[in-house]
PDB file of the backbone (N, CA, C, O) and the ligand in Angstrom, with CONECT records:
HET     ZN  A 101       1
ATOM      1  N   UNK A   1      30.228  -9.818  46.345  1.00  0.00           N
ATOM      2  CA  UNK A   1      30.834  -9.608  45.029  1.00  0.00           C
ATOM      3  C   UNK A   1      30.366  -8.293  44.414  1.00  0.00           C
ATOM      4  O   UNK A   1      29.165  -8.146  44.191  1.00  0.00           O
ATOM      5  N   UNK A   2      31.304  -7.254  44.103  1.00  0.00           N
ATOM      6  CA  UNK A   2      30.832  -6.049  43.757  1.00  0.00           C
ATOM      7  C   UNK A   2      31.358  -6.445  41.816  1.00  0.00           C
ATOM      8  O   UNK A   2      32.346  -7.044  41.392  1.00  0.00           O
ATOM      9  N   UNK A   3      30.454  -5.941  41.235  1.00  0.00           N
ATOM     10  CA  UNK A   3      30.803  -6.203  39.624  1.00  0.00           C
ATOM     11  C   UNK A   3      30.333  -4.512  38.974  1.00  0.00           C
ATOM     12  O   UNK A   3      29.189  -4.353  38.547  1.00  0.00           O
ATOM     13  N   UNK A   4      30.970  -3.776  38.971  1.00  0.00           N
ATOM     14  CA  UNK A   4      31.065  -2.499  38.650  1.00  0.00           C
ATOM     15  C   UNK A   4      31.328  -2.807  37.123  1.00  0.00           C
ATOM     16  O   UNK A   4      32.227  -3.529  36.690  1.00  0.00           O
ATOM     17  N   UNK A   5      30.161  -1.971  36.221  1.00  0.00           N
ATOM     18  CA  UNK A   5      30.816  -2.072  35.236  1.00  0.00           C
ATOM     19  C   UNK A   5      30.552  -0.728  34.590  1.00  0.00           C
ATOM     20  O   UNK A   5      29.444  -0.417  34.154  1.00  0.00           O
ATOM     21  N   UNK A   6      31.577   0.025  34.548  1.00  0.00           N
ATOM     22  CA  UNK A   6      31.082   1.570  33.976  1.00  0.00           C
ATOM     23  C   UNK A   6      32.247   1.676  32.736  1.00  0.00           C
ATOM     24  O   UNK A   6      33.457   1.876  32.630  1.00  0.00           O
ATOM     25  N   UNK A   7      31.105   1.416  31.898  1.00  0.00           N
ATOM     26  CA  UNK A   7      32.091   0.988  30.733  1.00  0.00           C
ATOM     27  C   UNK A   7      31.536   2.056  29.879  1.00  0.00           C
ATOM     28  O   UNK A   7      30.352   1.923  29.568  1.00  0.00           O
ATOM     29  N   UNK A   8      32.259   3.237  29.380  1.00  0.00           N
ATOM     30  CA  UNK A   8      31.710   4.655  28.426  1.00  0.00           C
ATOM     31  C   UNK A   8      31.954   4.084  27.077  1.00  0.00           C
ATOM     32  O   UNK A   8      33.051   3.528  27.010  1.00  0.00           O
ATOM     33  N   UNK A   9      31.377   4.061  26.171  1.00  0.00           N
ATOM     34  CA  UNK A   9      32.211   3.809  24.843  1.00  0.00           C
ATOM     35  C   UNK A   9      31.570   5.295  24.126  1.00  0.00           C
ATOM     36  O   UNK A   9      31.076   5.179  23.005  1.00  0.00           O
ATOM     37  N   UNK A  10      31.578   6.134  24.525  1.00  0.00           N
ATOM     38  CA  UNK A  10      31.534   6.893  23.067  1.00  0.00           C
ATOM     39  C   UNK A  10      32.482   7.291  22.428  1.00  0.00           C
ATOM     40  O   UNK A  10      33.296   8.173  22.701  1.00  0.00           O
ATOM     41  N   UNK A  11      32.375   6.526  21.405  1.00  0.00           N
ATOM     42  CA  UNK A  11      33.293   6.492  19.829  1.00  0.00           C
ATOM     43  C   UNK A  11      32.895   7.229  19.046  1.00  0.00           C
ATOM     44  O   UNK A  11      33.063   6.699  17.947  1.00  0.00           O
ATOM     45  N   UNK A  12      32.347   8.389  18.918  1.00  0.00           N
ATOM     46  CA  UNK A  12      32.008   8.951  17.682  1.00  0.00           C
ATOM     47  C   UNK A  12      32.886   9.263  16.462  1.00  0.00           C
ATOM     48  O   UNK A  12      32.917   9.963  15.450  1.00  0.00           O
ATOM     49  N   UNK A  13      33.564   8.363  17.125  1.00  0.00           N
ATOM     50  CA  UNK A  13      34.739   8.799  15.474  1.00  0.00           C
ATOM     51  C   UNK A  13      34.382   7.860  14.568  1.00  0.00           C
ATOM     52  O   UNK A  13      34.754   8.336  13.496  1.00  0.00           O
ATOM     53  N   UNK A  14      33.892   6.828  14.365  1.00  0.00           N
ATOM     54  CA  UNK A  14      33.852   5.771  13.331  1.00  0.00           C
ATOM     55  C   UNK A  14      32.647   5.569  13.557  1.00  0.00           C
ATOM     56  O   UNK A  14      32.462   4.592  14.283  1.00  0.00           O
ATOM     57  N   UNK A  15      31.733   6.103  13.227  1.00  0.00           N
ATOM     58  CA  UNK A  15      30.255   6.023  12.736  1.00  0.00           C
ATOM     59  C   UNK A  15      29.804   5.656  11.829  1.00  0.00           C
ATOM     60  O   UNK A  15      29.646   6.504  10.951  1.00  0.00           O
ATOM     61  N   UNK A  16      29.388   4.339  11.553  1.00  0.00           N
ATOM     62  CA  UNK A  16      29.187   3.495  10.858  1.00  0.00           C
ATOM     63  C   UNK A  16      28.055   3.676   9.886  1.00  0.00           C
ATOM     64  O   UNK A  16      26.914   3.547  10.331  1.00  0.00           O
ATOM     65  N   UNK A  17      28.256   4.008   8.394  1.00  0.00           N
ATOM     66  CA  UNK A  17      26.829   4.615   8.053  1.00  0.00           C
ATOM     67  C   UNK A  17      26.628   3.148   7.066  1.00  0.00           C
ATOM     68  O   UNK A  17      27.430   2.322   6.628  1.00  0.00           O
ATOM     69  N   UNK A  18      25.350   3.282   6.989  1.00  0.00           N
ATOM     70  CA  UNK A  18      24.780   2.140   5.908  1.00  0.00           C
ATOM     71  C   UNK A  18      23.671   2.604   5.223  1.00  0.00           C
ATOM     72  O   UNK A  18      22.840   3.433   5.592  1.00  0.00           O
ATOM     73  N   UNK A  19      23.745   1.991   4.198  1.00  0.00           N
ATOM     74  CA  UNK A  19      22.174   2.291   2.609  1.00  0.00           C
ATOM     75  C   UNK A  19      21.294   1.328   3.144  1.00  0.00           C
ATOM     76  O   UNK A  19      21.667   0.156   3.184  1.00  0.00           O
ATOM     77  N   UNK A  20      20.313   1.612   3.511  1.00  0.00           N
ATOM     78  CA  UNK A  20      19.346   0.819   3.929  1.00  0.00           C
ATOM     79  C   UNK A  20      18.014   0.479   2.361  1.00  0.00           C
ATOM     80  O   UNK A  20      17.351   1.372   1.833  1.00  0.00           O
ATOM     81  N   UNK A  21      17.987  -0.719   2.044  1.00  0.00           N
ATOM     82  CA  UNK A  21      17.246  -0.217   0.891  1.00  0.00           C
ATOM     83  C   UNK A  21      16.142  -1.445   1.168  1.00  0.00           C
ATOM     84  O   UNK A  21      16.580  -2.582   1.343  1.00  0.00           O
ATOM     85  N   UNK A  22      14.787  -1.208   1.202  1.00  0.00           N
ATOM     86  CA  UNK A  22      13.404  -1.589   2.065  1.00  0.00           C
ATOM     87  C   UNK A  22      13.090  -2.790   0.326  1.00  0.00           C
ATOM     88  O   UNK A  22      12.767  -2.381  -0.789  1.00  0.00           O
ATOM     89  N   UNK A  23      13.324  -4.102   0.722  1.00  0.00           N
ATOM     90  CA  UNK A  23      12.758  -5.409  -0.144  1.00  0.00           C
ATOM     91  C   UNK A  23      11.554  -5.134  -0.448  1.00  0.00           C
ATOM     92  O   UNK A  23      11.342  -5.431  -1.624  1.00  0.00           O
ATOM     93  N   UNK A  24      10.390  -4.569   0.230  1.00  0.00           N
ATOM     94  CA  UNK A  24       8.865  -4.467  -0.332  1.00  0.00           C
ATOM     95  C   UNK A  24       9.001  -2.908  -0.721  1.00  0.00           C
ATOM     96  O   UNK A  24       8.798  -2.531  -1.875  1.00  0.00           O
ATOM     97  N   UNK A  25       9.221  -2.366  -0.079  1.00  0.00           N
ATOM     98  CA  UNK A  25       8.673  -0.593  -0.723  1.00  0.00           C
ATOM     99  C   UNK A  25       9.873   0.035  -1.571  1.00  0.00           C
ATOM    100  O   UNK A  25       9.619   1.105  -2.124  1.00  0.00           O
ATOM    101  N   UNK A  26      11.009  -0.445  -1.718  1.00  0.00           N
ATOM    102  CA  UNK A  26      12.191  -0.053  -2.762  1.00  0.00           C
ATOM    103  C   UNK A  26      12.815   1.744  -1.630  1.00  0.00           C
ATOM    104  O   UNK A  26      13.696   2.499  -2.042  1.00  0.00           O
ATOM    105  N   UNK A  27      12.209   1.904  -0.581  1.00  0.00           N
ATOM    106  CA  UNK A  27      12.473   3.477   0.534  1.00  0.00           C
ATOM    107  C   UNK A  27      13.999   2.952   0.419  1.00  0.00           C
ATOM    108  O   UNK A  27      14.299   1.927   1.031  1.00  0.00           O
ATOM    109  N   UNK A  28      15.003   3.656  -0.381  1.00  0.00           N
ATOM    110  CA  UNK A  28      16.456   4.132   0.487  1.00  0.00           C
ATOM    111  C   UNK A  28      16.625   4.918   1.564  1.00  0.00           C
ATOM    112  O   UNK A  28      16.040   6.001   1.593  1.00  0.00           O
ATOM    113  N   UNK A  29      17.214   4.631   2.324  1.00  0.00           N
ATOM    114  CA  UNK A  29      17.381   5.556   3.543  1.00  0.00           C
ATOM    115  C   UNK A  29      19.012   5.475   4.179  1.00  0.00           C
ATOM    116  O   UNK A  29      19.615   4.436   4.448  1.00  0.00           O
ATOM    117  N   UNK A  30      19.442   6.668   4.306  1.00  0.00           N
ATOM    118  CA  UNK A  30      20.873   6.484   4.674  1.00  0.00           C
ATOM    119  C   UNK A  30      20.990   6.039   6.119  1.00  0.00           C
ATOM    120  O   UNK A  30      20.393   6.750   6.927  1.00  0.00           O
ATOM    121  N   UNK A  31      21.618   5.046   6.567  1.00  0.00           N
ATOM    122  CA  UNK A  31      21.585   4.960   8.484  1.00  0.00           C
ATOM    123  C   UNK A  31      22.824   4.739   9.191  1.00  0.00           C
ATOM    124  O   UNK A  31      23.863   4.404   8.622  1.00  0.00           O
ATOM    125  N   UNK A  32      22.712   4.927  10.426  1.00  0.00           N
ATOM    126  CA  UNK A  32      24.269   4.716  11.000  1.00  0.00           C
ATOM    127  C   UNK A  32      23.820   3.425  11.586  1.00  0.00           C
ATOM    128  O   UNK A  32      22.801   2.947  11.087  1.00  0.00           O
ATOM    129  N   UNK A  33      24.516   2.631  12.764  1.00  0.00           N
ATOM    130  CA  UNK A  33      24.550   1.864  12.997  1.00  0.00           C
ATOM    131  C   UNK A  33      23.391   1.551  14.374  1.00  0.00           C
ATOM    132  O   UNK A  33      23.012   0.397  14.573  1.00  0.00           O
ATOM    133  N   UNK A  34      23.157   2.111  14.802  1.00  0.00           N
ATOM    134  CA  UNK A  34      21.734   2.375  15.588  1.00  0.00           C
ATOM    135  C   UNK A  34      20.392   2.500  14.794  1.00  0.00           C
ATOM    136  O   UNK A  34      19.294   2.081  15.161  1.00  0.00           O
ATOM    137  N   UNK A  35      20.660   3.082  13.767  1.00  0.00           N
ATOM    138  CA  UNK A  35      19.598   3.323  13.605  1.00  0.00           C
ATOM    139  C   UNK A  35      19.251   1.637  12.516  1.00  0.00           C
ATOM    140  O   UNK A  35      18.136   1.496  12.013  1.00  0.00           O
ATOM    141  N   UNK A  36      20.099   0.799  12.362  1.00  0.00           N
ATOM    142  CA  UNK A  36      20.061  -0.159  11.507  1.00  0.00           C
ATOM    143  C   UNK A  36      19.718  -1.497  12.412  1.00  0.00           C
ATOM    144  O   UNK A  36      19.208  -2.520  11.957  1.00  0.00           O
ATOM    145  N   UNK A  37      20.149  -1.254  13.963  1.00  0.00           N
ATOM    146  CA  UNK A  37      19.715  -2.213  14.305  1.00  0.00           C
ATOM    147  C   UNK A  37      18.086  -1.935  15.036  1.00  0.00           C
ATOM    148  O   UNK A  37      17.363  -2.738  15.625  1.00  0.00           O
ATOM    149  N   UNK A  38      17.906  -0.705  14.774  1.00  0.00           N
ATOM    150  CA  UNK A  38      16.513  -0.280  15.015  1.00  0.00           C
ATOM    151  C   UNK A  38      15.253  -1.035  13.989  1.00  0.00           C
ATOM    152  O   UNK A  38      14.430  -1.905  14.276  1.00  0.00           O
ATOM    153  N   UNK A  39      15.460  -0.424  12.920  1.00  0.00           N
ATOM    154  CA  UNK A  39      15.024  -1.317  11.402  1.00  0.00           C
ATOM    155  C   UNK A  39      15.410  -2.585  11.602  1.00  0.00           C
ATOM    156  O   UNK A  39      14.413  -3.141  11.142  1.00  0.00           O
ATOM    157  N   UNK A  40      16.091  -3.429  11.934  1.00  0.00           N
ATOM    158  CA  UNK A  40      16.523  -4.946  11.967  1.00  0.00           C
ATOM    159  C   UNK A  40      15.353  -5.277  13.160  1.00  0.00           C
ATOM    160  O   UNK A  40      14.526  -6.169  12.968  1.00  0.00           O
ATOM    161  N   UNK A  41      15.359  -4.839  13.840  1.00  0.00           N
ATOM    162  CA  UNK A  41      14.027  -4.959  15.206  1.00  0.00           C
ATOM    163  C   UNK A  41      12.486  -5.113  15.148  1.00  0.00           C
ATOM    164  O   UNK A  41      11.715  -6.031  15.427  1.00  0.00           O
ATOM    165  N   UNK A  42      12.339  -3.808  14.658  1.00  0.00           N
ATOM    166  CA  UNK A  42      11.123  -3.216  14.348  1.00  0.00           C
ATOM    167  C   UNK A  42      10.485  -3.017  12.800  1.00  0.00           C
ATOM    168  O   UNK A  42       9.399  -2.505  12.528  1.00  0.00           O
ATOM    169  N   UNK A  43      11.386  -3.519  11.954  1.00  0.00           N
ATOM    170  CA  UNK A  43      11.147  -3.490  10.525  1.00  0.00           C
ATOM    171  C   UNK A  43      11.296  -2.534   9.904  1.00  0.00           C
ATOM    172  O   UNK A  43      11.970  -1.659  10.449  1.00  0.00           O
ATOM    173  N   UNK A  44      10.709  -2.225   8.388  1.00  0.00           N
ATOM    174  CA  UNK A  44      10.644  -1.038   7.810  1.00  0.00           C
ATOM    175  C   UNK A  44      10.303   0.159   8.466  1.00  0.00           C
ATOM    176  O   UNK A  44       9.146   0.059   8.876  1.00  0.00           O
ATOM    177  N   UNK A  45      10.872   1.399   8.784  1.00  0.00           N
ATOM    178  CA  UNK A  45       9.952   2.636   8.859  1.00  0.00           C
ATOM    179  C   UNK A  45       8.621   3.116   8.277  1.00  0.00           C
ATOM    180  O   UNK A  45       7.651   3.705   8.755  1.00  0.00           O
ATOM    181  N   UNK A  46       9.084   2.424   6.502  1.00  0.00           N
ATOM    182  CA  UNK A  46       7.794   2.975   5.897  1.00  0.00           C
ATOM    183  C   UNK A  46       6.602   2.085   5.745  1.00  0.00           C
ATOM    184  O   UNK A  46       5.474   2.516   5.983  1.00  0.00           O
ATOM    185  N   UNK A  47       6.858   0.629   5.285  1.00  0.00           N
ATOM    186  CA  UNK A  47       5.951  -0.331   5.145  1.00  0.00           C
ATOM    187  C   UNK A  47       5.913  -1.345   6.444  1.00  0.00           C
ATOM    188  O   UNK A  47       4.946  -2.061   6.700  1.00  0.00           O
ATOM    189  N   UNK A  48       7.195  -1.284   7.267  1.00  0.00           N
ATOM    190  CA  UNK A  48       6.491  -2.303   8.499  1.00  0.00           C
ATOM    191  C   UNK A  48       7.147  -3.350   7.820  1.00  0.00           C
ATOM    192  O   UNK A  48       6.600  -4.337   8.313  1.00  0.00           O
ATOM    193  N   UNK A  49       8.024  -3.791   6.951  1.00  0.00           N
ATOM    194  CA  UNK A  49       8.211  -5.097   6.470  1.00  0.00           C
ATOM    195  C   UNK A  49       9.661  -5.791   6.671  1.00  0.00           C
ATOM    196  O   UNK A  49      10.798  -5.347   6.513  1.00  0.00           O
ATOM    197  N   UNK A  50       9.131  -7.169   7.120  1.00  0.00           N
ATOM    198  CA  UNK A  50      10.608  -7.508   7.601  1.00  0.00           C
ATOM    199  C   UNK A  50      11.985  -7.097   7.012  1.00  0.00           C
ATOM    200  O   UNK A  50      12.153  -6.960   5.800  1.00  0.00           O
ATOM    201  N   UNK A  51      12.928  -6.915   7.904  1.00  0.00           N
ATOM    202  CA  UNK A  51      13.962  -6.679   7.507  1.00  0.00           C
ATOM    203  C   UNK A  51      15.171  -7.428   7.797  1.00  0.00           C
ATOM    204  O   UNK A  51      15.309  -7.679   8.994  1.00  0.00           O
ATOM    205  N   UNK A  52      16.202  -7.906   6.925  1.00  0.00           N
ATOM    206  CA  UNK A  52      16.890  -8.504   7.120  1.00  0.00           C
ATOM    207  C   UNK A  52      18.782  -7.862   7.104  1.00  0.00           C
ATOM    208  O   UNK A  52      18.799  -6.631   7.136  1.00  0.00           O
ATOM    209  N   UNK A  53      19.665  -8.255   7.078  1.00  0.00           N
ATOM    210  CA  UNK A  53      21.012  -7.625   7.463  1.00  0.00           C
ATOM    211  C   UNK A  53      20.949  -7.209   5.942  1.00  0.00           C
ATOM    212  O   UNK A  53      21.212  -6.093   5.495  1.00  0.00           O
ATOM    213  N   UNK A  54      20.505  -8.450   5.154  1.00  0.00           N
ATOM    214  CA  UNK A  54      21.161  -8.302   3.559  1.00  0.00           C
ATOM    215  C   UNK A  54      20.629  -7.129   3.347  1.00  0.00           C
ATOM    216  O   UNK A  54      20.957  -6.777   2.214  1.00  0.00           O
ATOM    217  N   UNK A  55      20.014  -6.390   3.826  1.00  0.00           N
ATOM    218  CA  UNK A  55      18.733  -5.509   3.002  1.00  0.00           C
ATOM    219  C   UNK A  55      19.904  -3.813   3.351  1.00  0.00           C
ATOM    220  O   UNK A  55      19.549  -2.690   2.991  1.00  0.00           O
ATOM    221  N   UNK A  56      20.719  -3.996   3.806  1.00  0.00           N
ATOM    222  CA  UNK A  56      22.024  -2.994   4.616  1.00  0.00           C
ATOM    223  C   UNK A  56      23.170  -3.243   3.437  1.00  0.00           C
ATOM    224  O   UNK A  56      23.725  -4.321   3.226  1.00  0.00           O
ATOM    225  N   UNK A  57      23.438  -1.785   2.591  1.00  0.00           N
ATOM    226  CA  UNK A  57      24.968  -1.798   1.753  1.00  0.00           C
ATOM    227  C   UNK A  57      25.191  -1.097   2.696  1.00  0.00           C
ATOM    228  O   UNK A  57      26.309  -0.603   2.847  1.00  0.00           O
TER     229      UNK A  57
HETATM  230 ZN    ZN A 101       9.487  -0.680   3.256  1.00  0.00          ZN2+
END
């Protein structure tokens, strides 16, 4: 069974930006969509503090 999957998506046309605004340290930060599920992962940049979707306008 060969399962080839060469699947390209670069879309850079609809780059998804979001207000990221940090529940403990009040840090706005503008982000695209990588960089939001980065922060959703790994938490705040500045304080380390959980982060949740709501915390994304
Ligand atoms: Zn923070």
């Amino acid at each position: 069974m060969s399962n080839s999957t060469r699947r390209r998506t670069e879309q850079q046309t609809t780059m998804q930006e979001y207000t990221y605004i940090c529940p403990e340290c009040t840090q706005e930060i503008s982000v695209n969509d990588e960089m939001r599920n980065a922060i959703l992962m790994n938490g705040c940049p500045v304080c380390a503090a959980t982060v949740t979707r709501t915390d994304f306008k």
